[in-house]
C-alpha positions in Angstrom: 44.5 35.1 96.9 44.3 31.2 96.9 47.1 28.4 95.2 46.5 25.4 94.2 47.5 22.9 92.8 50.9 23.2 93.6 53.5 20.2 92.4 57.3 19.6 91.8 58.2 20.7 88.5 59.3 16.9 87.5 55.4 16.1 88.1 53.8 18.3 85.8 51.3 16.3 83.6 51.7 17.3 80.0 50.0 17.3 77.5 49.9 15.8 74.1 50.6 18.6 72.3 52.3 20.9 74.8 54.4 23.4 73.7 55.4 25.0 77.0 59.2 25.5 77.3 59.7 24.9 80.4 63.2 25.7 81.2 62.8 29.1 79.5 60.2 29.5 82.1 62.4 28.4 84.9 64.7 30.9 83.7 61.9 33.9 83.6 61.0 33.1 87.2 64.9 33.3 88.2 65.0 36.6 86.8 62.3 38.0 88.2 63.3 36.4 92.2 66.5 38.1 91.6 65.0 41.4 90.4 62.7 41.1 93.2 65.3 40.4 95.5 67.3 43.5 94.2 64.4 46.3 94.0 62.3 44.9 96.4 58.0 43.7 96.2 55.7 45.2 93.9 58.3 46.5 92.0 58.7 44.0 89.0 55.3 43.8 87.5 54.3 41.0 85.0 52.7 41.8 81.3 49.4 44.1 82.3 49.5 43.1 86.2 48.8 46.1 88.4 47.8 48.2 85.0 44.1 49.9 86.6 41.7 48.5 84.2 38.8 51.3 84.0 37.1 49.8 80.9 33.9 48.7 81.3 32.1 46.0 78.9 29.4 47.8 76.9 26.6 46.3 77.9 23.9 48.6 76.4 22.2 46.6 73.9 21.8 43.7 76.6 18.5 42.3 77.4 17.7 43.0 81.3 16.2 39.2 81.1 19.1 37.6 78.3 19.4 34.8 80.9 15.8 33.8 81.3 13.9 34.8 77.9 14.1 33.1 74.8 13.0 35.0 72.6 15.5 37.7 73.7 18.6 34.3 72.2 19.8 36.1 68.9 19.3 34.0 66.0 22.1 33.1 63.4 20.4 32.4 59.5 23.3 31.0 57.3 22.6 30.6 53.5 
């Protein structure tokens, strides 16, 4: 796993419209430390992390060449 782009949290460059709340956030991440602290790693999961994902995309209907061959581009006719 690689971070980046790690900065202070009185450095974050916001946008125009952002909407984030922020210390709501803070707060989420407090919780889950302490939880973390409490039941140990790996314990506390976050929304679908660690859920096995054995979907697959159906990919049946895909060109072998949809990358290289134009004529295999689906074409949109709007009246």
């Amino acid at each position: 796993m690689f971070v980046t782009d790690i900065v202070p949290d009185n450095q974050v460059q916001m946008a125009l419209l952002d909407t984030v709340d922020r210390e709501k956030h803070r707060k989420l991440m407090v919780a889950i430390d302490d939880l973390t602290d409490r039941f140990g790693r790996e314990r506390v999961k976050v929304a679908t992390q660690g859920v096995d994902n054995q979907w697959l995309l159906r990919s049946d209907m895909v060109s072998k060449c949809y990358t290289t061959r134009l004529s295999d581009i689906q074409t949109v006719h709007v009246l």
